[in-house]
BAGUVO-828305 format. One record per residue (C-alpha): x negated, y, z negated; residue in one letter. Coordinates in steps of 0.1 Angstrom, whole numbers, padded with zeros to 4 digits, always signed. Layout:
<pts>
[pt [X,Y,Z],"A"]
...
</pts>
This chain:
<pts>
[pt [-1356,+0210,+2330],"X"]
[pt [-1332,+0231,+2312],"X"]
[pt [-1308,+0257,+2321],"X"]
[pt [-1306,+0292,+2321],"X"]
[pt [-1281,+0290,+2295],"X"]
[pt [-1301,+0265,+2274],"X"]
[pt [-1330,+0284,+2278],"X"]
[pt [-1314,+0321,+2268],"X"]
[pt [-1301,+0299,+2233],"X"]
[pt [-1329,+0290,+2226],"X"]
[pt [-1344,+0325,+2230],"X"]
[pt [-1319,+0336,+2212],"X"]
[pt [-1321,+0316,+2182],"X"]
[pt [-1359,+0322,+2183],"X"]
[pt [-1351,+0360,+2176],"X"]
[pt [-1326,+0352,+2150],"X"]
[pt [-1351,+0335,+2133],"X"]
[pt [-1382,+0364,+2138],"X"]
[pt [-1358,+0382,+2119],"X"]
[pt [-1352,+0359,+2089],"X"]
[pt [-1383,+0354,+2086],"X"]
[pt [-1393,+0392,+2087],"X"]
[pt [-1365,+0393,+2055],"X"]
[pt [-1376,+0367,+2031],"X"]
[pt [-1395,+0375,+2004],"X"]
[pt [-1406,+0338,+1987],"X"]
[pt [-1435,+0325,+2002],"X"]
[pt [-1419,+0288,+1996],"X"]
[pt [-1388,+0297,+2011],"X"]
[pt [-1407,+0314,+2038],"X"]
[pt [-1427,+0281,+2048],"X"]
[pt [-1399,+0261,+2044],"X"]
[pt [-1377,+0281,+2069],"X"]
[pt [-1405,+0283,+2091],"X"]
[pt [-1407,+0244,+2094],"X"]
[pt [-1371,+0239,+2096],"X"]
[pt [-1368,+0264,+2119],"X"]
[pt [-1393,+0251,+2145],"X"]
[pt [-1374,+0220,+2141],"X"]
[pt [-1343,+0228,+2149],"X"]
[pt [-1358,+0249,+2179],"X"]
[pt [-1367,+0216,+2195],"X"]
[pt [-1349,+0192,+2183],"X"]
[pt [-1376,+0175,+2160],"X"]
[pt [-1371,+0141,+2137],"X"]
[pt [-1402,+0152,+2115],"X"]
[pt [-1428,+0178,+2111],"X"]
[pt [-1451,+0192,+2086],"X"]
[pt [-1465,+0223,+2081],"X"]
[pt [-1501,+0228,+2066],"X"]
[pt [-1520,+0256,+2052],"X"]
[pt [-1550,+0267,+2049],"X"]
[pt [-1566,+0266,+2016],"X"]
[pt [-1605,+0277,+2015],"X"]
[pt [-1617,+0247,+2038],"X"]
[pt [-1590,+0222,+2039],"X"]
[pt [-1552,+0221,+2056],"X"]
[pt [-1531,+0219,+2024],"X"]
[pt [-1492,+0195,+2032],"X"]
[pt [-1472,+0227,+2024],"X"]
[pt [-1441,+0211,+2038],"X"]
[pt [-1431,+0174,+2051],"X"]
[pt [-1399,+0164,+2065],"X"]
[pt [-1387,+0137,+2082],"X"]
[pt [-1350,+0132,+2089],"X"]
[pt [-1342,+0101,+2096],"X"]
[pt [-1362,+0087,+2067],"X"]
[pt [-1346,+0110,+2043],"X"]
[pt [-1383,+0124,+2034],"X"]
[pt [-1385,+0160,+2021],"X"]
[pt [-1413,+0170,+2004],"X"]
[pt [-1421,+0208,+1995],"X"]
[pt [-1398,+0240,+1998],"X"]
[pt [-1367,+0244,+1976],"X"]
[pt [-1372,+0203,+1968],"X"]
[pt [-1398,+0209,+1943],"X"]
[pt [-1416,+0178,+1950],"X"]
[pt [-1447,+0188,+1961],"X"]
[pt [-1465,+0168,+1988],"X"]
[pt [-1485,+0142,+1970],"X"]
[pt [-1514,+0136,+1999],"X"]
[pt [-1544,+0153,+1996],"X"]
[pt [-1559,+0183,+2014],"X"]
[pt [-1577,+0176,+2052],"X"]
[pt [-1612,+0190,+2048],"X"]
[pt [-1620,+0211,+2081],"X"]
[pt [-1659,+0202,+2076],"X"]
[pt [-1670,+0165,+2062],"X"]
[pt [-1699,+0167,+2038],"X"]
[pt [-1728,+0175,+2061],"X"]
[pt [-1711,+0207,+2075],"X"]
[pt [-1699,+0189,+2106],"X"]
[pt [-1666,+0203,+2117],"X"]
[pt [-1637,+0177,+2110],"X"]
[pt [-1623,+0174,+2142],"X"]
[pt [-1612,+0134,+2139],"X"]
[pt [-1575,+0143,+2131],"X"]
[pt [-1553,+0162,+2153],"X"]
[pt [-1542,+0189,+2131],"X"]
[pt [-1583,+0192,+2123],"X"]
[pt [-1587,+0202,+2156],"X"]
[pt [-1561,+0226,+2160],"X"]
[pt [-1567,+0246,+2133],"X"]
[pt [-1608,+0247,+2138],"X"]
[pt [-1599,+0250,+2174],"X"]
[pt [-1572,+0272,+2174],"X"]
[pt [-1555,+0252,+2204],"X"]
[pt [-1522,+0235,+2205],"X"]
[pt [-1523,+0198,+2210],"X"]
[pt [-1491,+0183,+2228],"X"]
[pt [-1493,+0143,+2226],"X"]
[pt [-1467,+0125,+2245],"X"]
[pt [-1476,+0092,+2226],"X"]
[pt [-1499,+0089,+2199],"X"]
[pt [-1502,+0052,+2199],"X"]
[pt [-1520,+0052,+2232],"X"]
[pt [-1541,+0091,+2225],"X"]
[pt [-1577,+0091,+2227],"X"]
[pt [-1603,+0110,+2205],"X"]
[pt [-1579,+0117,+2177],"X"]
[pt [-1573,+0095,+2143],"X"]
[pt [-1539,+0082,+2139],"X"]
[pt [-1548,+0055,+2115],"X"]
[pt [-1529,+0075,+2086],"X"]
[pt [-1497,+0077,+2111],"X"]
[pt [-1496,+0045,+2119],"X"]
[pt [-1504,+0028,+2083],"X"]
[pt [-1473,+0052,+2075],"X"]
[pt [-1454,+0040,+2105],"X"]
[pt [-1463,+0003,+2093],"X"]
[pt [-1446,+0010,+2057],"X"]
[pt [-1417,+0024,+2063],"X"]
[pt [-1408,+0010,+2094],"X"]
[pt [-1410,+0044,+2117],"X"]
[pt [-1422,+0050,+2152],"X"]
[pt [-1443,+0084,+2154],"X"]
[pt [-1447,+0091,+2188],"X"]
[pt [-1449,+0123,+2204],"X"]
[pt [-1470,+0152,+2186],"X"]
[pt [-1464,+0189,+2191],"X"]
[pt [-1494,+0205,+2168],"X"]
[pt [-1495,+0242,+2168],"X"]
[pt [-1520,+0262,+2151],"X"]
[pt [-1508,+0295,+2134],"X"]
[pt [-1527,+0321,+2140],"X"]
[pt [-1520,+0359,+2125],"X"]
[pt [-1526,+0396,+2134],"X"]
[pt [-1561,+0394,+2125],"X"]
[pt [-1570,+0365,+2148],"X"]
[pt [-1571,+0344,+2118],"X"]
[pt [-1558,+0308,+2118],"X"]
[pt [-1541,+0305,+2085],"X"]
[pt [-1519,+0272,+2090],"X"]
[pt [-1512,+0244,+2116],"X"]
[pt [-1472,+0235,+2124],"X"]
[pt [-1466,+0198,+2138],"X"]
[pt [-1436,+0187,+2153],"X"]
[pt [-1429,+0150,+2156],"X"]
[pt [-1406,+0132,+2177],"X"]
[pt [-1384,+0149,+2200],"X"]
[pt [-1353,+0135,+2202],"X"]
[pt [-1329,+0131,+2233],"X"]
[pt [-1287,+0136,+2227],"X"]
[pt [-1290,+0097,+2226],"X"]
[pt [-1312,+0098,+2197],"X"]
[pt [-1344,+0084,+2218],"X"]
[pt [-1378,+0095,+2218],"X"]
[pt [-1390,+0122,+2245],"X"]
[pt [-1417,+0144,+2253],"X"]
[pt [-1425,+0180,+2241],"X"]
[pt [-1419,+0202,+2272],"X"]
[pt [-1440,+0227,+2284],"X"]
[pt [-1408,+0249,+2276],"X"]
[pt [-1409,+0236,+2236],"X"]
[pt [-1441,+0240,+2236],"X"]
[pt [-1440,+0278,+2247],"X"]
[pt [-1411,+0286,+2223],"X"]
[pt [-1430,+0269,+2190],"X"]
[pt [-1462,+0287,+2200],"X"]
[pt [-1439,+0317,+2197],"X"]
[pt [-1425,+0312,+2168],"X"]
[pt [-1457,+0300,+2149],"X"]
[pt [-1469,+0331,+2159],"X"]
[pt [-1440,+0354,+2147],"X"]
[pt [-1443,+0323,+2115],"X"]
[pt [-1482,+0335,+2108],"X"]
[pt [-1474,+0371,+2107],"X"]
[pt [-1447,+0370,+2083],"X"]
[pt [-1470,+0346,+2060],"X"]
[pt [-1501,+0373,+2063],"X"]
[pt [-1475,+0400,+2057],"X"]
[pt [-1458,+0383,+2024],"X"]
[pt [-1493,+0375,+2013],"X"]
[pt [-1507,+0408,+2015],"X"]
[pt [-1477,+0429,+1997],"X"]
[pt [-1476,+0397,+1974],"X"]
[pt [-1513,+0404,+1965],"X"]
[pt [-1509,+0443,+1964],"X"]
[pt [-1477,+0440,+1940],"X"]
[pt [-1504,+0417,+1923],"X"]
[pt [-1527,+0445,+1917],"X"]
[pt [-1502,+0469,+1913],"X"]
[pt [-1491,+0455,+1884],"X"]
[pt [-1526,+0445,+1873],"X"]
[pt [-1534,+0484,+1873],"X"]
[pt [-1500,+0490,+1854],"X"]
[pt [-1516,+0466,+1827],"X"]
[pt [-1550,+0480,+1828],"X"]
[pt [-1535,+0518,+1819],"X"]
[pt [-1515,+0499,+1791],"X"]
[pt [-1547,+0477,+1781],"X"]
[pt [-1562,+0514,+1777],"X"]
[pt [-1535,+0526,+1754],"X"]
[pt [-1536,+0489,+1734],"X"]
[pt [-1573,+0498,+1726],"X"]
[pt [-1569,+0526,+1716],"X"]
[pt [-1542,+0518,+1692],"X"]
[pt [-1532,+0484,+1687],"X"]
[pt [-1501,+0494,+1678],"X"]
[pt [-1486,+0505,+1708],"X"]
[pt [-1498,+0476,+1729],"X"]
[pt [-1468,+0455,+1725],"X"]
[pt [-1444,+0481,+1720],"X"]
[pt [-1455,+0485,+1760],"X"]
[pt [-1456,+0444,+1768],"X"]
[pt [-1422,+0440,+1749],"X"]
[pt [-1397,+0468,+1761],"X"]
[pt [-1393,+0460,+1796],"X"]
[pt [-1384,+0420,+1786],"X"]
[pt [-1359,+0436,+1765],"X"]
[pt [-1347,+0463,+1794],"X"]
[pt [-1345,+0435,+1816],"X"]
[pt [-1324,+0410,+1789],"X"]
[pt [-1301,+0438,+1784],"X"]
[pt [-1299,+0450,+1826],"X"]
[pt [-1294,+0411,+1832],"X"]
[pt [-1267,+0410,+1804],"X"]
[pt [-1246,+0436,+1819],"X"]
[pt [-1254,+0428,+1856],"X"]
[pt [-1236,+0390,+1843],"X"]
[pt [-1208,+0402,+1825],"X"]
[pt [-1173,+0403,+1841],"X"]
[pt [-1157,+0428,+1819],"X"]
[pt [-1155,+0462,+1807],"X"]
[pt [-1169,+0496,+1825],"X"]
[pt [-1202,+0480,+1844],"X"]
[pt [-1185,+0447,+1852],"X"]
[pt [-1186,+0463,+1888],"X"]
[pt [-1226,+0466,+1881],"X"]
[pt [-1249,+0444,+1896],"X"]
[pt [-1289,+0443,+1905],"X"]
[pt [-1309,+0431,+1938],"X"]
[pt [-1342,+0419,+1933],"X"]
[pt [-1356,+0450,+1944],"X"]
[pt [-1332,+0464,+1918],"X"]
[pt [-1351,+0443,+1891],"X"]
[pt [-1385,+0447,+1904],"X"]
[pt [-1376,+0488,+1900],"X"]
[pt [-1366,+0482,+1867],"X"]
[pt [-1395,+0459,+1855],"X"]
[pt [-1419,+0488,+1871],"X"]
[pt [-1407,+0513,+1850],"X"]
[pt [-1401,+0499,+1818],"X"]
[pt [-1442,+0486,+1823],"X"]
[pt [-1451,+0523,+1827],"X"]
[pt [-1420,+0540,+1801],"X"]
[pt [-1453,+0550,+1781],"X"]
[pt [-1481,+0555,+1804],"X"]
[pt [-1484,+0593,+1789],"X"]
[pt [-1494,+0578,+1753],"X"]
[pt [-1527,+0577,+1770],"X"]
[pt [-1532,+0612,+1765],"X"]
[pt [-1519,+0613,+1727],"X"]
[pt [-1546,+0616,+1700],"X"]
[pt [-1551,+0581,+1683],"X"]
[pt [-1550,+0597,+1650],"X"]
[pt [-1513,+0608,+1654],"X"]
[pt [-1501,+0576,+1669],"X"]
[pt [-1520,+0553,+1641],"X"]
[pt [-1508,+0575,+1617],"X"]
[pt [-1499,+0550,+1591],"X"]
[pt [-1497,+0574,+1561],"X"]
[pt [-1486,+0608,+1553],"X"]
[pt [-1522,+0621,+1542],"X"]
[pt [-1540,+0602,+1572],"X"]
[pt [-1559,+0615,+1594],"X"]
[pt [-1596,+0602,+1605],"X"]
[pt [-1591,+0588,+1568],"X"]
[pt [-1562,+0586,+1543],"X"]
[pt [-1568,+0617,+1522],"X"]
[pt [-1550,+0598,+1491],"X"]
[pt [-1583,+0594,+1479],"X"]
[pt [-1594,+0630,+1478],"X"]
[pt [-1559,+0634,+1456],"X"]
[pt [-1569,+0607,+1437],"X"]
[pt [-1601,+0621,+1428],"X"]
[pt [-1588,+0655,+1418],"X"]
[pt [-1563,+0635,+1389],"X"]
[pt [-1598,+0623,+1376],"X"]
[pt [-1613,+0659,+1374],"X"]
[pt [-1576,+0669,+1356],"X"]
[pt [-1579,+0641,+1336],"X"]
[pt [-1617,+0653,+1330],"X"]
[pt [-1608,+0689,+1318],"X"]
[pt [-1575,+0676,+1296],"X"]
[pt [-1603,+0652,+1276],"X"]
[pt [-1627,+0686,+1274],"X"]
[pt [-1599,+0706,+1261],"X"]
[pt [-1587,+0676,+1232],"X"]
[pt [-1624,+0674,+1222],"X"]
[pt [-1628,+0711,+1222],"X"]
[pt [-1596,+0711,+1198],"X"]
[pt [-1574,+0728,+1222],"X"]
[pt [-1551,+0700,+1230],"X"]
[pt [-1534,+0673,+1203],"X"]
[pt [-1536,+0638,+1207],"X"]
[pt [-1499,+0636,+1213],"X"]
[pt [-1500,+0665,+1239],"X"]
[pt [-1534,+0648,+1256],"X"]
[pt [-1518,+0614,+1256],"X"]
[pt [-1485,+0630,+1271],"X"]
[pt [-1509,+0650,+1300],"X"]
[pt [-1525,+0616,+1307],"X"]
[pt [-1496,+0597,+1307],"X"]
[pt [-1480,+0625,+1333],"X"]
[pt [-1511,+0626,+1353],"X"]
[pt [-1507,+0586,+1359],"X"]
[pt [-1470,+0592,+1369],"X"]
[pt [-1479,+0621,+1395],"X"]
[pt [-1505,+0598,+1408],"X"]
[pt [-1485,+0566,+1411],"X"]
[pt [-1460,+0587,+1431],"X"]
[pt [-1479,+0608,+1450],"X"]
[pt [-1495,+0576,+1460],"X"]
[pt [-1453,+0563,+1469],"X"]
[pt [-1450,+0591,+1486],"X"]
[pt [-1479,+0590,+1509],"X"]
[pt [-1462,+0556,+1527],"X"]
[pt [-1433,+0573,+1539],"X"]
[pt [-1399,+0558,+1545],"X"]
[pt [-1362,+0566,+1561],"X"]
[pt [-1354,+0594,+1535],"X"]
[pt [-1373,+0614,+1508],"X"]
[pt [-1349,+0634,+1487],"X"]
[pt [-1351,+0670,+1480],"X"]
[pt [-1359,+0665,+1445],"X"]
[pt [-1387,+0646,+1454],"X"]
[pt [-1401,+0674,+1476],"X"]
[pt [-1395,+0696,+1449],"X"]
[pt [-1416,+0674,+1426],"X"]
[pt [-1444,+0676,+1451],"X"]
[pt [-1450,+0715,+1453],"X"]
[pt [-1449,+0713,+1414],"X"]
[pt [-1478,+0691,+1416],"X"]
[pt [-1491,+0715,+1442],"X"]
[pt [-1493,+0738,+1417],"X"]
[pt [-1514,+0724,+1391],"X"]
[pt [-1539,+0746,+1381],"X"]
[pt [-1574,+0726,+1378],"X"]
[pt [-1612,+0736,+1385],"X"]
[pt [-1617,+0724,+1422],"X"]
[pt [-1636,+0747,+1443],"X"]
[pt [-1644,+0752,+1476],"X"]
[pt [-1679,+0752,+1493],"X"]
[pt [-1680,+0790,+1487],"X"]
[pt [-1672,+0784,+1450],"X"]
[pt [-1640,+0800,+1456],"X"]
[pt [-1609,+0780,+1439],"X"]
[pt [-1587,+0758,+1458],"X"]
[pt [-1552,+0746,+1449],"X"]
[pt [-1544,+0716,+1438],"X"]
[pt [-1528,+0702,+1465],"X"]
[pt [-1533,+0724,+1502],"X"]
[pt [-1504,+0733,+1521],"X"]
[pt [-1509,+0710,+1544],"X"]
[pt [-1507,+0682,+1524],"X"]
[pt [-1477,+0697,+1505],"X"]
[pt [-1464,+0696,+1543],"X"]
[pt [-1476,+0662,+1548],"X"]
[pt [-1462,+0646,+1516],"X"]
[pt [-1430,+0665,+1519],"X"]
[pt [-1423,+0651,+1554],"X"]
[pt [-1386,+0638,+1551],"X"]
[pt [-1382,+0604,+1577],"X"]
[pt [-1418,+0584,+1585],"X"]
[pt [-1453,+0599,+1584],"X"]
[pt [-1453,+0625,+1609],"X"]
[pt [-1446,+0663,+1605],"X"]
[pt [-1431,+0684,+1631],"X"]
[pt [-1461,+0693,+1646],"X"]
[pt [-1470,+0658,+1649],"X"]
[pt [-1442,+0645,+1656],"X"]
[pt [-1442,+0675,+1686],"X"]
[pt [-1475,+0658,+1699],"X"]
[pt [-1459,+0625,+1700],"X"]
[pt [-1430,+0635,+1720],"X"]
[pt [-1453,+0655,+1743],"X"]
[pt [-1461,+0621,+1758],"X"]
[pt [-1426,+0615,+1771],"X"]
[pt [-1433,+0648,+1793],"X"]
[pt [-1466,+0637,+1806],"X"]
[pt [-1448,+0601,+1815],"X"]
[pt [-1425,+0622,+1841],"X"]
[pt [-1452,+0640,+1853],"X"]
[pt [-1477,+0617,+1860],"X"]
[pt [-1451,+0595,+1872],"X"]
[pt [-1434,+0621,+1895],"X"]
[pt [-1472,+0625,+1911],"X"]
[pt [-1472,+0595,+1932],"X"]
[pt [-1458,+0589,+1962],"X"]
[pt [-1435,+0559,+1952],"X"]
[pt [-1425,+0535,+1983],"X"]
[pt [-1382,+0535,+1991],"X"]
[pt [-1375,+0505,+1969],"X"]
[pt [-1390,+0522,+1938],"X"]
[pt [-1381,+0557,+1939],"X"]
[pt [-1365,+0556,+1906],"X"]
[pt [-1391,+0544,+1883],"X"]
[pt [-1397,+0580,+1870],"X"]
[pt [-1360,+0586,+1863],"X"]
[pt [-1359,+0555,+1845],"X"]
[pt [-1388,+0556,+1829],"X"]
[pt [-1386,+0592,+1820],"X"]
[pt [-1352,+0589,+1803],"X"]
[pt [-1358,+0568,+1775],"X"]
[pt [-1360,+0596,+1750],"X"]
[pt [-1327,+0613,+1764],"X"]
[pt [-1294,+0612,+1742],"X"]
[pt [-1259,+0605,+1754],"X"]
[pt [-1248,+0640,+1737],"X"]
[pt [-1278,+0656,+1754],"X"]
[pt [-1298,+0667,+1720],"X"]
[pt [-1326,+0642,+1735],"X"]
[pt [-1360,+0651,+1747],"X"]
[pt [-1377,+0660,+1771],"X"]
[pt [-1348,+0675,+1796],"X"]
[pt [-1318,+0675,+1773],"X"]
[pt [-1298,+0650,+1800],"X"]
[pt [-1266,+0642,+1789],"X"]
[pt [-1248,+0607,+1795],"X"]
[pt [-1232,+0612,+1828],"X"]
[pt [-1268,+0627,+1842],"X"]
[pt [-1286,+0598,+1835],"X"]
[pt [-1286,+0565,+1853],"X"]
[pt [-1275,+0529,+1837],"X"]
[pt [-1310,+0517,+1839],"X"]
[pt [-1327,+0551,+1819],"X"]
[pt [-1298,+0543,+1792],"X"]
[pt [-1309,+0504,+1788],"X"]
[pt [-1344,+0513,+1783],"X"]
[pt [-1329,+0537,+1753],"X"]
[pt [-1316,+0512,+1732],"X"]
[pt [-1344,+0488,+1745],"X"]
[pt [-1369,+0511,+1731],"X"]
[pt [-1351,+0518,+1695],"X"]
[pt [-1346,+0484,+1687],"X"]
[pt [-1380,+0471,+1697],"X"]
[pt [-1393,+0503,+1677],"X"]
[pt [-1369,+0491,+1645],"X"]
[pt [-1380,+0455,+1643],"X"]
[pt [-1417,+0457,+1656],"X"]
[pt [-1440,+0435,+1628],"X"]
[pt [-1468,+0459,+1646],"X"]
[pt [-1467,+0495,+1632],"X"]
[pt [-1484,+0505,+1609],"X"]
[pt [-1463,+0529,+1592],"X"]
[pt [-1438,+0501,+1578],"X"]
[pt [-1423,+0466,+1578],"X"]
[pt [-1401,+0455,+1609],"X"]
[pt [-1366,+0455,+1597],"X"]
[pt [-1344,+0422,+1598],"X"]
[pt [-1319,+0419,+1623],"X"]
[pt [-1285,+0431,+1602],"X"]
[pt [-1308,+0465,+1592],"X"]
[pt [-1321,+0468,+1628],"X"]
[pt [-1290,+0467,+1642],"X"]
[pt [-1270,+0489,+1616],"X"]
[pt [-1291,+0516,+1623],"X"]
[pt [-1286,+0511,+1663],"X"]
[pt [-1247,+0511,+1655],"X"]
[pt [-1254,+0546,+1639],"X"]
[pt [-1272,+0561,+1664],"X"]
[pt [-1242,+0547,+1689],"X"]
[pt [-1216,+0566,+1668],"X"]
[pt [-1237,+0599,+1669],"X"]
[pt [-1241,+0595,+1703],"X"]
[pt [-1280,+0587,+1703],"X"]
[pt [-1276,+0553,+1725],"X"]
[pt [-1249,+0545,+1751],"X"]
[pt [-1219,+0530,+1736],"X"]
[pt [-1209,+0510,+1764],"X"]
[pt [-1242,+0489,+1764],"X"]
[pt [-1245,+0487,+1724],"X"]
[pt [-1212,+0461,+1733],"X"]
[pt [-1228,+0443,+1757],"X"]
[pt [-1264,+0441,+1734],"X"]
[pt [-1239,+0429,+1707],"X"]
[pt [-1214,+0407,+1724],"X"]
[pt [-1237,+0390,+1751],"X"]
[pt [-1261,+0385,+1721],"X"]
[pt [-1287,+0400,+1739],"X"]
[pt [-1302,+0410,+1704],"X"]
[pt [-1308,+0376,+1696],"X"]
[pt [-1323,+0362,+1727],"X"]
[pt [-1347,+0387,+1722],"X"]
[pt [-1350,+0379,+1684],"X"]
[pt [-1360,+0343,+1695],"X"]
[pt [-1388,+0353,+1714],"X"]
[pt [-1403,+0378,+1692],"X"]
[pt [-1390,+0383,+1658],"X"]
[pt [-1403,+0363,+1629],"X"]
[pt [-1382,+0342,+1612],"X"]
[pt [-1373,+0360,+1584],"X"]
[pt [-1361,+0389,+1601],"X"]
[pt [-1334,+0368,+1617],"X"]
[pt [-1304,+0373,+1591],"X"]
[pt [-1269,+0369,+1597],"X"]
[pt [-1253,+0402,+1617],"X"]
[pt [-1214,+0408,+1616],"X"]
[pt [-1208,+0417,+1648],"X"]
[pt [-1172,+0430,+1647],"X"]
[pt [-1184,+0457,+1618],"X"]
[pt [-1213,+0466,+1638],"X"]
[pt [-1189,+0475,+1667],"X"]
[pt [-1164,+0490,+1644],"X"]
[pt [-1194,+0512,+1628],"X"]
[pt [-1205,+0524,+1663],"X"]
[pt [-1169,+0534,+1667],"X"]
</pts>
């Protein structure tokens, strides 16, 4: 019989451990704290913990101290005996095995010697007994049984041992305080399982809005897969490094989960933004590239400059100088239309004089049209990629219906954030960004990773289909630019360069000729 004293320890070691369990978040860990735990309680050589698993008890954990046996848990050896089915073939419950009958029964069983029970199987125990020269002898086998009434597991304790190392009974008291715990044990399992399964779907329903945006434009897809496992190399980089202005900075899991959440939904407002402007892979496209309606009119100029030699009004050396310049407008018009980093004035220049051709296109009211309309003449003239203003308007709209759609929902503690992190993306350290004009010191460490993380993904993506993803020395130049102009946060540029964070990325999704050597001191010198 134990003391008062023994008995309040033991209580209050049983509370300690209600409220580790309640705190840990791994379902392995969990188990294997639960097992150890009830050990420890009663002073147990061996025990194993099973789960249920459709209609078996799965050997989630097995331990048996003084063989040295520890199967399971943090180990990573899993448990190589197979499942107990609860029903044999013909439907008959399986109540030959001890730990059958508990769980079908949802009783616990407290044998004081299993050598001499009656009605239960011990064959196993005792062929195990037999090789490695143990003595199994009393059982404590608990059934775990949660909120719902549901029996999800079965603990068993084996072996209580005295202070002199000799084999006792399970007391009525042990028994009391492992029913307890395998109670408290059950709880915390359902609980972990259940906001295990709804992060599970909550992420599944953060892929199925960026499956939506994927099908509508391929080309987004895995912009949206591949920036958060960039965000996270680069907040994992700097959460690691022991020097300079975050070497103070460091993330939780929750931290990283946040993180992870909102880098998965940095463009859930592309969803709204017209396919035509996104896929815009040409300056002239629209539903089609209208190259070919330019095209056509050089055929009908071409047309009228061979009516006008035949007619006698034009020379063979001025109609073979017309044709020749009619092939040159063409061929660049045609250069023109695939965009690039810069188009020179001149060039622009050159584009309203073909605008201005005079030729004998007409509209369906028979009324003349010029050469080239003035949107095209916008279009072609576009200065950096494919997109005008206007368009380029509509893209960054989406940024503004991230926030807000984002800001709608009633986010739980540990991710109140996501919106500010995912929101900020777009934002400049000098506060020219888009859409709030946030300067450096208004935005958080995690908004500013996502920054560079979506630029550089954005420069080397193999995806768009507006141009060629850059090599690694090009990619990064430009990012030291946009450092130095105050675009991207200095102090995280270092770390992408010196922890090499550009090339762990790089490894995973770049192809190999994009991987060129990068001078790393003149990229940190150029960002100043």
């Amino acid at each position: 019989m134990q003391s008062a004293d023994q008995l309040m320890q033991r209580l209050e070691m049983l509370n300690a451990i209600g409220i580790a369990l309640s705190s840990e978040r791994n379902i392995g860990n969990l188990v294997e704290l639960i097992l150890l735990a009830a050990k420890n309680l009663v002073n147990a050589d061996a025990g194993t913990l099973y789960l249920v698993e459709g209609d078996t008890l799965k050997f989630e954990i097995v331990r048996t101290d003084s063989l040295g046996i520890a199967l399971g848990g943090s180990t990573g050896r899993v448990p190589p005996m197979p499942p107990i089915p609860l029903h044999l073939g013909d439907g008959v419950p399986n109540t030959s095995t001890v730990v059958g009958c508990a769980a079908l029964l949802g009783e616990t069983f407290n044998i004081p010697d299993a050598y001499q029970a009656v009605g239960f199987d011990f064959s196993g125990t005792k062929r195990f007994d037999a090789a490695n020269g143990y003595h199994s002898k009393s059982f404590l086998t608990v059934p775990m049984r949660n909120h719902e009434n549901e029996i999800i597991g079965v603990l068993q304790l084996i072996n209580k041992l005295a202070p002199d190392r000799s084999i006792e009974d399970f007391s009525t008291d042990d028994q009391r305080l492992v029913e307890s715990l395998a109670s408290q044990a059950a709880i915390a399992l359902t609980n972990r399982h259940l906001i295990n399964q709804l992060e599970n779907l909550f992420e599944a329903l953060i892929n199925l809005i960026n499956t939506a945006i994927d099908d509508k434009s391929p080309y987004t897809g895995g912009h949206c897969e591949r920036v958060p496992v960039l965000t996270m190399m680069l907040a994992e980089a700097t959460s690691k490094a022991n020097w300079g202005p975050f070497k103070s900075f460091h993330m939780t899991e929750k931290d990283r989960y946040e993180l992870k959440i909102a880098g998965l939904l940095h463009d859930c407002g592309k969803i709204t933004t017209p396919v035509h402007v996104v896929d815009k892979s040409t300056k002239l496209e629209t539903i089609f590239d209208r190259i070919a309606l330019v095209d056509t009119r050089f055929e009908v100029l071409k047309r009228d400059a061979e009516i006008a030699h035949l007619k006698g009004e034009l020379d063979a050396g001025a109609y073979a100088a017309r044709l020749a310049q009619y092939a040159d407008d063409k061929a660049f018009l045609r250069r023109t239309n695939q965009g690039g980093e810069f188009m020179r004035p001149e060039d622009q220049a050159r584009v309203r004089g073909i605008a201005a051709y005079v030729w004998s296109g007409t509209d369906e009211n028979c009324q003349s049209v010029p050469f080239l309309s003035e949107d095209e003449v916008t279009n072609l003239g576009v200065a950096r990629g494919t997109l005008t203003d206007a368009e380029r308007q509509i893209i960054n709209h989406h940024i503004e219906v991230t926030i807000r759609l984002l800001e709608a929902l009633p986010w739980p503690r540990h991710l109140t954030n996501v919106p500010e992190y995912a929101g900020g993306h777009h934002e400049r350290m000098d506060g020219r960004g888009y859409p709030r004009g946030l300067t450096r010191s208004q935005m958080s460490v995690q908004a500013r990773m996502m920054g560079i993380a979506d630029i550089f993904e954005a420069l080397t993506a193999r995806d768009r289909p507006y141009k060629p993803g850059k090599t690694l020395s090009e990619s990064l130049g430009i990012l030291a630019r946009m450092t130095r102009d105050q675009h991207v946060d200095p102090d995280l540029f270092e770390i992408f360069i010196r922890e090499k964070v550009y090339m762990q990325y790089a490894r995973m999704f770049l192809e190999p000729g994009q991987i060129d050597a990068v001078d790393e001191a003149q990229l940190l010198a150029m960002a100043g």
